[in-house]
Structure formats: structure tokens, C-alpha cells
N, C-alpha and C positions, 0 to 999 in steps of 0.2 A: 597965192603961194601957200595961206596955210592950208587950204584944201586938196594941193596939192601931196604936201608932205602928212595931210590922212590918209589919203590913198594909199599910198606908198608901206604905211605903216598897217593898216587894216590886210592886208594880204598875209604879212608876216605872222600878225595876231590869230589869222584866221589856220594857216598853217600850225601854229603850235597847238589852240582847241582841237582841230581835229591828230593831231597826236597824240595828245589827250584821251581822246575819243575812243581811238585805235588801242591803245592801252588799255585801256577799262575794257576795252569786250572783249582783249587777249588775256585778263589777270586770273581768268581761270585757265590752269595748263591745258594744254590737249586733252594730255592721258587722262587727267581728272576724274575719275568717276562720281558720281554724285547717288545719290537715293533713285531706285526705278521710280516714276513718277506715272499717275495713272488719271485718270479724269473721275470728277467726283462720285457719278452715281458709279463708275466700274471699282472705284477703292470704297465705298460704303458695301456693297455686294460681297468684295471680300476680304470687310474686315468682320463682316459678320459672319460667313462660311468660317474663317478662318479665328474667330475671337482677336483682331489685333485692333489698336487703336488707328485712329486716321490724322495725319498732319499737311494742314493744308499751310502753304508757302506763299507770301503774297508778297510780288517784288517787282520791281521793272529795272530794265538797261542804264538807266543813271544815277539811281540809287548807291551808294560807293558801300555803304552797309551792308547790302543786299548782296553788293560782290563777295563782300568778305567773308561773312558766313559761311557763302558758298565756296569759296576756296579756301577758308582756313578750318573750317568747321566738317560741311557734310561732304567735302572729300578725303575727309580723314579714315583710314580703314578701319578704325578703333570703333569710331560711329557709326557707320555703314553698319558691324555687323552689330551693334547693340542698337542701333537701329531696326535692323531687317528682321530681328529676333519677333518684335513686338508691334511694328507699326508699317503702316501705308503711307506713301506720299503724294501730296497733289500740290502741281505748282500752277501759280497763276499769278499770269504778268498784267498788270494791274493795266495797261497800258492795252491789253488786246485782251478783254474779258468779257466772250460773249454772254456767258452765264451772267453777266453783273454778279460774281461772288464777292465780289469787293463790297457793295455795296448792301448785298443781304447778311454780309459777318462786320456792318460797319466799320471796315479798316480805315485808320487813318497813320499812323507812323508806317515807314518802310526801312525793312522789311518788318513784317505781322507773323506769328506762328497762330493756328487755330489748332488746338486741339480736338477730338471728337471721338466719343465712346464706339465700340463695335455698331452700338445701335443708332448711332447721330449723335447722339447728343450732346452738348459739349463739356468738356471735360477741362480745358485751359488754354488759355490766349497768351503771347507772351508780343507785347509792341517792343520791335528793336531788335538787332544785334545780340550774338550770346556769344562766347568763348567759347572750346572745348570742352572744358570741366564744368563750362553751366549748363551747358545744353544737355549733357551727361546727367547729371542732378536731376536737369527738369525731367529727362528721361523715367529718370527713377522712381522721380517724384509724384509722376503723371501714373506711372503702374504702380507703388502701392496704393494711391489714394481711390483711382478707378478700378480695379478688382473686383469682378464679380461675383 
């Protein structure tokens, strides 16, 4: 009988995780725009044609951080264009990375920001989660300090 009344119960359990599930991979809107995203060696190519800095995005599907960011942060239009003013973007999901960047930028919290100068080089790391007005800052923060 009690084996029975798990069964019984594991189904209902199993139904609410996956709405859960379902949730989380819908919490960024459609419309959403995010940052154009580019793959490493084609955003190094032109951030140096173009002098911008390069920010690489390290994140995966269950990460709930990694959601947030992404929907409260770089689909804000505010960011987007003091984004796109100065930087490139490169996403990688930690979870299907043939490059192993994960593992050559030693990430371990999710989500990770990598900074990197026109020329590679790095410029700042931020482990975690940022608001609006930080990620702004760091923006800032990262073009006067790297200025060539």
C-alpha cells in the first residue's frame, strides 16, 4: 500500500517539475531581444577591425541567474544600445561547449561575464548575476579603464 500511494504521488510531482521546466525556458518573452551574439574567433576579428571590447556569456538552461540577466538585464533597450555602442557578444552554454571555453576561462559560478580587450586580452570577469544599473557601471567601468 505504501508503494502504492508513491506511485500515485511521483506522477503529480513529476508533472509540477516539468511546469517548472516549461516556465523557465519561456521566462524570456518572445519579442525579447537580446545582444547579437557571434562565435569567439568571428567577435575577436571584429572587435579588432572595429576597436570594441568582446563579452563572452557563460550560462546554461537551469541556471535561474542566467535567466535573469537575460531577461531583466540584456533585453533591456537601454543596454542593448550602450551595449552595441562598444562591445561584442559571445554566448556559451556551458552545457554544449565544443570549444571547452568554459574550461580555458576557468568558469565556475553561472552565469560568468568574460571581458576581453580588442586585442584578446582580458580585461574583466564578473562571476554572477548583475542588475541593470551594475552591468551599466561595469560597462563604464570596463571602457575607461581599457582605453587605448
Amino acid at each position: 500500500m505504501n508503494t502504492e500511494k508513491k506511485r500515485k504521488l511521483f506522477p503529480g510531482r513529476l508533472r509540477g517539475l516539468m511546469a517548472l521546466l516549461f516556465w523557465l525556458g519561456s521566462a524570456l518573452p518572445a519579442g525579447a531581444a537580446e545582444f547579437s551574439y557571434h562565435g569567439l574567433s568571428e567577435a575577436l576579428r571584429l572587435a579588432k577591425a572595429q576597436n570594441k571590447m568582446v563579452m563572452i556569456f557563460f550560462w546554461a538552461d537551469w541556471c535561474g541567474y542566467c535567466i535573469q540577466i537575460r531577461r531583466e538585464v540584456f533585453s533591456d533597450p537601454a543596454v542593448r544600445e550602450a551595449f552595441d555602442r562598444n562591445f561584442l557578444a559571445v554566448s556559451v552554454d556551458v552545457e554544449n561547449d565544443p570549444e571547452k571555453l568554459a574550461r580555458k576561462f576557468r568558469v565556475r559560478p553561472l552565469p560568468t561575464l568574460i571581458f576581453l580587450k580588442p586585442d584578446g586580452e582580458p580585461a574583466g570577469f564578473w562571476p554572477g548575476a548583475a542588475d541593470r544599473e551594475t552591468f551599466l557601471k561595469m560597462l563604464e567601468y570596463l571602457l575607461e579603464n581599457n582605453k587605448k
